[in-house]
N, C-alpha and C positions, 0 to 999 in steps of 0.2 A: 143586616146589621152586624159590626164586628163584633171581637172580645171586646177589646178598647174603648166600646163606645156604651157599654151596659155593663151596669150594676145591679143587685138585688135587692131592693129593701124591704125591710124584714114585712113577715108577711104575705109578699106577691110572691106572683108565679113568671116564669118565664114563658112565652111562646113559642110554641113548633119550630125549631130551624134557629131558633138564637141561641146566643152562646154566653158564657159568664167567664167573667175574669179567674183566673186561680186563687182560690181563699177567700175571694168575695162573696160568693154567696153559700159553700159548701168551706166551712173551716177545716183546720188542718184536721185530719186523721181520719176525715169524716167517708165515708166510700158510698159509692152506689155500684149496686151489682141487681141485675137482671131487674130492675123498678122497685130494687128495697135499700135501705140506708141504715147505717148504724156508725157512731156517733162514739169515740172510748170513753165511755163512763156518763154518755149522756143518752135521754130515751128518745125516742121517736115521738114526737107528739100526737096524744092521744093515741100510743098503739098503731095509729096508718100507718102505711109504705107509700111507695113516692109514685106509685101505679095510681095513673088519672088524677096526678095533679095534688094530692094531696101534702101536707106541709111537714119539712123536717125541723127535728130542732126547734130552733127559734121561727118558723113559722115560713123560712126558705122554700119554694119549689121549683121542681121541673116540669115539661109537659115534654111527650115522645119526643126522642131524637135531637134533643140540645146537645151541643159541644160543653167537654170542661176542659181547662189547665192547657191551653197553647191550642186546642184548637182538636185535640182527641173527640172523635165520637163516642155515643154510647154505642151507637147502632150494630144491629147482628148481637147484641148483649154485652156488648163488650162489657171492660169495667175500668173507668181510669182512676189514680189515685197519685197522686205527686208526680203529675204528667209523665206516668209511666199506664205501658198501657198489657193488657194480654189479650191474645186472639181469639177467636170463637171456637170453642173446641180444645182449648187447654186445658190442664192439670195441674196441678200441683200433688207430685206424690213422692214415695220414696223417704220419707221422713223429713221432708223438709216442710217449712212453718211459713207464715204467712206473716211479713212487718208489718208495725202499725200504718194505718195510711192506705192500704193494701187492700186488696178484694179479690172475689174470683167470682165472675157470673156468669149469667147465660148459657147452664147448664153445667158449667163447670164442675170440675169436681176435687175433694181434697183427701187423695188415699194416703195409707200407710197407718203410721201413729198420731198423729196430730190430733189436738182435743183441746178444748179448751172451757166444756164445763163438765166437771165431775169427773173427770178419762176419757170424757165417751167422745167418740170418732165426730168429725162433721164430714158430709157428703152431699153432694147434689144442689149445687144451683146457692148454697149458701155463702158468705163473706163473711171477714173477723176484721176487726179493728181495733187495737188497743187490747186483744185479749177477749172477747165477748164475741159469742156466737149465735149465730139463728139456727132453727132445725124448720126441717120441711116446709122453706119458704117464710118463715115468721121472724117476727122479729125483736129484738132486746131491747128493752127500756129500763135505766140504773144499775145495768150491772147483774138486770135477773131476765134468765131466759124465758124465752115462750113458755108458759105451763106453771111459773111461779117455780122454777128452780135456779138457782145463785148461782152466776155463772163465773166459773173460776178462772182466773187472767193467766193461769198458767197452763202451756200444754203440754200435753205426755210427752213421756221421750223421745226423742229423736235424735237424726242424727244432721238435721239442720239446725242452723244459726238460732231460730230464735226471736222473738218480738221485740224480747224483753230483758232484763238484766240478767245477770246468772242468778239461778235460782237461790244460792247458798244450803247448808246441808242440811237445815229446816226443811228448806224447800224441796229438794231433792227427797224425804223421807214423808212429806207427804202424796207424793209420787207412787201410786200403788205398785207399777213395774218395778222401779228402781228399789224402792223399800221390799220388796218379794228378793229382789235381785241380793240386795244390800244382806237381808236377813241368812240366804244363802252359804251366801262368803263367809258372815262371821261364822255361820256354826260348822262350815267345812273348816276353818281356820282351827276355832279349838279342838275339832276332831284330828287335824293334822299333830297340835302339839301332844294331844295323850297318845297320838302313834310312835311320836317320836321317843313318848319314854316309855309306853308298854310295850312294846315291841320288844325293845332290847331286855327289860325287866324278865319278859318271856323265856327270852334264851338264859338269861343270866340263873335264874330263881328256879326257872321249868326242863332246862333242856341241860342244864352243868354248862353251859360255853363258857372257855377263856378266853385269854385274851384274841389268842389267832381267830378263834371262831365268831368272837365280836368282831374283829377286823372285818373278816369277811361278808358277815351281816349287814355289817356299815355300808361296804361296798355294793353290795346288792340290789340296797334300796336308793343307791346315788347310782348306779350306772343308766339308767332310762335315763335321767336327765342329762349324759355326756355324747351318748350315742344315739339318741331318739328324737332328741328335741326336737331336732332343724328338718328331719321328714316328717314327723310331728304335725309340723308346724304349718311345712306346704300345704300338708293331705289338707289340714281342716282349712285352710284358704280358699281351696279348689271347691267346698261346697257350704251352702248357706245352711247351716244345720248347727252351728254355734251350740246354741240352747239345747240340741238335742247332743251332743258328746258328751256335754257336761253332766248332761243327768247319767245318761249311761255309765259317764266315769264314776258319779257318787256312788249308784248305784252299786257297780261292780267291785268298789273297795269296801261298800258294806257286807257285799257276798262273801269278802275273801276274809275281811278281820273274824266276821262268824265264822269261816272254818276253821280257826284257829281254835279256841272253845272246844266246840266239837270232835277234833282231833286228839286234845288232849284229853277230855272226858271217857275215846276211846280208846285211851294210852297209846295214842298211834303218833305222836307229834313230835318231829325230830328238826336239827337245825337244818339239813337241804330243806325238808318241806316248809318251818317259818321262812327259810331262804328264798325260796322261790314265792309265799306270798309277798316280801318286802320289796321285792324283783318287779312284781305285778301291781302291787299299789303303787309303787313309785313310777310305773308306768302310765296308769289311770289316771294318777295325780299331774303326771306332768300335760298328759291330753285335757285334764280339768283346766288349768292356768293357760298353757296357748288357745284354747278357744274361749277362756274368759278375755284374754287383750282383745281380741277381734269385737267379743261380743259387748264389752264394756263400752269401745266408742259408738254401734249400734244405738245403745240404748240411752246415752248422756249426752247430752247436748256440749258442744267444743267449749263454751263458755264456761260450762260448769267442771269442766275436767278436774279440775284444782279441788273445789268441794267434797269433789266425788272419792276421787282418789282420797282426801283425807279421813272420808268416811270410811273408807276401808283398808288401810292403815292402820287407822284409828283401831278396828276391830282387829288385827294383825297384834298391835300394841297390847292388848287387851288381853289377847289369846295367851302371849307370853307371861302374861301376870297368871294368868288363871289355869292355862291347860295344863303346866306341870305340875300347879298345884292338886289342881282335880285329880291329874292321872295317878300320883303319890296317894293321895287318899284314897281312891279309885282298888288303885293296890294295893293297897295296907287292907279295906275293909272287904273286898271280893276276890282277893287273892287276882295276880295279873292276867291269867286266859278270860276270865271273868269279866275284867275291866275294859276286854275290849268289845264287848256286847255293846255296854255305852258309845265304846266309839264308832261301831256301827251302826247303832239306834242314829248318830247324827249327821253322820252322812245319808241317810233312809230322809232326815229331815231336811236337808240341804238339798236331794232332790225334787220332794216336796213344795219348798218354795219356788224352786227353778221352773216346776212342771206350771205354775200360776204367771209365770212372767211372758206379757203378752207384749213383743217385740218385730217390728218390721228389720229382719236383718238381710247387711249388704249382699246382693249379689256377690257369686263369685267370677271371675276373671277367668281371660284364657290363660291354659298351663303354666304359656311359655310368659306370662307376668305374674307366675303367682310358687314358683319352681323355687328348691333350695338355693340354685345360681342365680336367680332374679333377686332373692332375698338381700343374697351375699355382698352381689353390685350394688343393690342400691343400697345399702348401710355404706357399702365403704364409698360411693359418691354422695351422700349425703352429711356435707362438715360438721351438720348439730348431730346426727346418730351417732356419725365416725366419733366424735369428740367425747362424747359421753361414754361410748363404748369400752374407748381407753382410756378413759378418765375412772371407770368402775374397773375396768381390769386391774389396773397397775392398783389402787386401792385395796382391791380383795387378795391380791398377791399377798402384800404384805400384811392384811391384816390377819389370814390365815396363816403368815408365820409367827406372828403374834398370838394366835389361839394356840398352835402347836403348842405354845411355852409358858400362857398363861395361867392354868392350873398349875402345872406344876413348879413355878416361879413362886405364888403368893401363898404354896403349902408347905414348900421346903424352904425355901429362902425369908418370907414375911412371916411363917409359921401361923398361918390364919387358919383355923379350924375349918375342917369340913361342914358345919352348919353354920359359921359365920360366913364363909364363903356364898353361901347359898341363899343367907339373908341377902347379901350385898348384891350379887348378881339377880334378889326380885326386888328391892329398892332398886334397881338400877331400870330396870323395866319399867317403870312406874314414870322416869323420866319419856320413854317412846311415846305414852301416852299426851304429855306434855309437846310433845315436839309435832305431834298430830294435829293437836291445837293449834300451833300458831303456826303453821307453815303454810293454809290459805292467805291469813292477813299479811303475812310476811311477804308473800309472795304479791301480793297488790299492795302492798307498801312501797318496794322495791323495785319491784320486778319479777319476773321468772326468772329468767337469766341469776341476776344476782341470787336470789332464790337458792338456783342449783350449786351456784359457788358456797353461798352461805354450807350448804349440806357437806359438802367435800370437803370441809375446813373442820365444820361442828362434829364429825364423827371423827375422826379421827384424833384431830388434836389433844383432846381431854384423855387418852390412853396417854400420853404422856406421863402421866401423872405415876403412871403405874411403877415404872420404871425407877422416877426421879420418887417412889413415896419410901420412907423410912424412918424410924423411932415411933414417938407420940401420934407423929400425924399420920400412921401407915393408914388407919383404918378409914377417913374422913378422905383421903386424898382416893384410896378405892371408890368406896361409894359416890362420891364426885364425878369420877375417873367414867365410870357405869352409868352415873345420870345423866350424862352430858352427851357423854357418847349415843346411847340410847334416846336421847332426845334429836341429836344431828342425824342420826343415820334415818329416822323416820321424815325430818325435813326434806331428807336429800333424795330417799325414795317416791316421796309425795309430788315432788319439785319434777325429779327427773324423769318417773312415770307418765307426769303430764304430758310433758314437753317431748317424751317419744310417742307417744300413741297421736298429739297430734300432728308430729312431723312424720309423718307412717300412711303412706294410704291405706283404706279400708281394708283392700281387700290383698293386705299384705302383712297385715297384723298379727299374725297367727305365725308367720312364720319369722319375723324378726325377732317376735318375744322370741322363737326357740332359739335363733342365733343365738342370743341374746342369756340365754340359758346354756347353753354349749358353752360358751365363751365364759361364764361366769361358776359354770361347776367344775369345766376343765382345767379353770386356772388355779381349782381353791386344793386337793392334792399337790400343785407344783407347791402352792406357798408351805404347806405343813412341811413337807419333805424338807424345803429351805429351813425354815426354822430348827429341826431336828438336826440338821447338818451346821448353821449355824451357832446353835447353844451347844453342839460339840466342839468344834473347834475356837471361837470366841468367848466360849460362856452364856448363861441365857440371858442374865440381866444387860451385855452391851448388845446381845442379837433382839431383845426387847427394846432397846434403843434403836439398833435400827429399821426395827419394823413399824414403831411409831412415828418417827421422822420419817421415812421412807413412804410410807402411806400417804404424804402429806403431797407429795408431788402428783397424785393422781389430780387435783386438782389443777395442775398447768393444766392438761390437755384442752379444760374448758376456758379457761382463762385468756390463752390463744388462740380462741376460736368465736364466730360469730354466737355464741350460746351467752357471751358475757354480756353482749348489748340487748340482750331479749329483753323485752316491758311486757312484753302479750307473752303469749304461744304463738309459736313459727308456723308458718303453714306450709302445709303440705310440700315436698319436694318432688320435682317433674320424675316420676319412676323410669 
């Protein structure tokens, strides 16, 4: 007897050797794997499985060896599901997920991160449908697994597709990996910002430095990032140990802030020596972030990229409200070698989380695809990287000659005090937080694409202001100027971050973020220089003109490029 000639009705069984139409007697989503069924969001009747004829569902069976969906066997165990079928002896591993509709049987098995009640892995001979899992051959009825536990529709992270919608960053945060992961970041974030102002506080307060010896401080702690990145970047390509650098780097900028402390309690602490730790953290730090880009698409499903990113952002946004504030107080009340205990205490905690994050991460690749010239090529054959690349270049140019002159612009020339300045620049922070928020929806509103345009426009253009503000409205046109901006540059990072990590293969993430870092530290000295040169010879207020206007063209290079038609994330580029 053919498909075409049998149907189910409810209740019967089918006989040895016949077959059923597609969706006739096993509805959509419904699977069979190894003689068990499971149904998204519906039970199995009375608890059986489909071994010896027993009834699914609405009371549907099979007997050994029927065909489903065009004529697929079960036979050998297979498992067909939307007349697609897998073989005897397949896998699913590697971090990829199971669609609804979907099965895996006959011993099959489903390694990596995949999970789909509570985190916990499934393996061995079991199938998911809609989210709901079996363990050790049994099976789900409503939504709750074998054993009376509630089986949750969403699975761990990974670094496949997905069953199911993007999680959003609810979802994400109940994610034991990602929230371990998530917690990480933000507390190395606000450890980064009280580095960046005890630090300097150190030499200033503790060591007598002036101006040249702040110069060269400064420099110290940026040169890793201009000369390191992009070998960096390779090495951790080359081996699957993500997780493990990262700790290593918390750890070791906790080692080095404590010796600072130390040093000075021994009166032994001079500017080479804070020198050479600001040399080494900013070393650590920079191997922290290239093996985070790698490990972040690891761990977050491509859907959720957007989410994900905003969540940590978000905490970035957050950091700048709070870290300076903390680190000032920090100093004022424990004197500054003092204050940086705490900021060691939270990188100690940042490892902490990282050492709890259970991640299946990507293999690495031969050398010769995973090399600073493998990096180089494929950025510059790739027209979304390329485009973004110099689309954040020519940006940071000018907006860095716009810092060169912005202090000293709104002190001498708008005569804004030094702690009205310092209001205005954390109300302005306070906007990044805001732009955190909406640059998921915004981005599924519009687009990605437009997304990243929206960012290159939003940051920049509100400095404007700066320039054109004067009389009554100096102050209002400032703080504007700061919330706006600070609100765009976090859309534009949330937007752009997504859309390179997923136009990046895996196992080349680590080293494009450093490109990517080289190219965006090396350019930000050229801008300050320009500005100094410029506010000498033009004056500051028209070379603030045209660092604002100027800034603004960073935005063609995306405009002109396939990045402006984006709706999704772009996939992957042929390396």
């Amino acid at each position: 007897m053919t498909a075409t000639e049998k149907s189910i009705p409810a209740g019967k069984s089918i006989p040895a050797g016949e077959s059923i139409l597609a969706g006739e007697s096993i509805p959509a989503r419904k699977s069979i794997a190894g003689g068990q069924s499971i149904a998204a969001g519906q039970s199995i009747a009375g608890g059986e499985s489909l071994a010896g004829g027993e009834s699914i569902a609405g009371g549907e069976s099979l007997a050994g060896g029927e065909s489903i969906a065009g004529g697929e066997s079960l036979a050998g165990g297979q498992s067909i599901a939307g007349g697609e079928s897998l073989a005897g002896g397949e896998s699913i591993a590697g971090g990829e997920s199971i669609p609804s509709g979907k099965s895996i049987a006959g011993g099959k098995s489903i390694a990596g991160v995949e999970s789909t009640s509570a985190g916990e892995s499934i393996c061995g001979g079991e199938s998911i449908s809609g989210g709901e899992s079996t363990a050790g051959g049994e099976s789900t009825a409503g939504g709750v697994a074998a054993g009376g536990t509630v089986a949750s529709a969403e699975p761990a992270a990974g670094g496949g597709s997905g069953a199911r919608a993007a999680a959003g960053s609810r979802g994400l945060l109940r994610e034991a990996a990602f929230r371990r992961y998530w917690s990480a970041q933000t507390v190395s974030l606000v450890g980064d910002q009280i580095t960046i102002i005890a630090v300097p506080l150190v030499a200033v307060l503790v060591v007598g430095a002036g101006p040249a010896q702040m110069g060269f401080l400064t420099a110290a702690a940026l040169l890793p990032n201009l000369f390191l990145s992009l070998p960096a970047g390779a090495w951790v390509d080359r081996r699957p140990i993500k997780r493990q650098v990262m700790i290593v780097a918390d750890l070791s900028r906790a080692v080095l802030l404590l010796a600072v402390p130390l040093l000075w309690w021994a009166d032994a602490l001079t500017l080479p020596l804070l020198a050479a730790v600001a040399f080494a953290v900013g070393t650590f730090s920079l191997l922290f972030e290239v093996a985070h880009a790698s490990l972040f698409a690891s761990l977050v499903r491509r859907e959720d990229y957007v989410d994900a990113n905003t969540l940590l952002n978000g905490s970035r946004a957050a950091s700048y409200v709070v870290g300076p504030s903390a680190a000032g107080a920090l100093v004022q009340w424990l004197t500054a070698p003092v204050a940086l205990l705490v900021d060691a205490a939270s990188y100690l905690w940042s490892a902490a989380f990282l050492r709890r994050v259970q991640v299946s991460e990507t293999a690495s690749a031969p050398a010769d695809k995973t090399g600073m010239t493998a990096g180089v090529g494929f950025v510059a054959r790739s027209a979304v990287l390329r485009a973004v690349l110099l689309g954040a270049t020519t940006l940071n140019l000018f907006n860095y000659i716009f810092a060169a002159l912005f202090v000293l612009y709104v002190t001498t020339s708008l005569h804004i005090a030094p702690g009205t300045l310092g209001l205005i620049i954390g109300i302005g922070s306070i906007g990044g937080l805001l732009g955190a928020a909406l640059a998921g929806p915004l981005s599924r509103r519009i687009g990605i694409g437009p997304a990243v345009i929206v960012g290159f426009v939003l940051f920049p253009a509100p400095l404007i202001l700066v320039p054109w503000a004067e009389g009554p409205l100096t102050l209002a046109a400032l703080v504007t100027a700061e919330f706006l901006a600070a609100a765009g540059v976090m859309i534009l990072d949330i937007a752009v971050g997504s859309v390179q990590t997923a136009a990046t293969p895996p196992t080349m993430l680590a080293v494009v973020s450093g490109l990517e870092r080289t190219v965006n530290y090396g350019i930000r000295p050229i801008g300050a220089l320009l500005g100094g040169a410029l506010g000498t010879l033009i004056g500051v207020r028209p070379a603030l003109w045209v660092a604002t206007v100027g800034a603004l063209l960073g935005v063609l290079w995306v405009v002109f490029s396939p990045v402006r038609g984006l709706k999704e994330l772009p996939e992957v580029s042929p390396a």
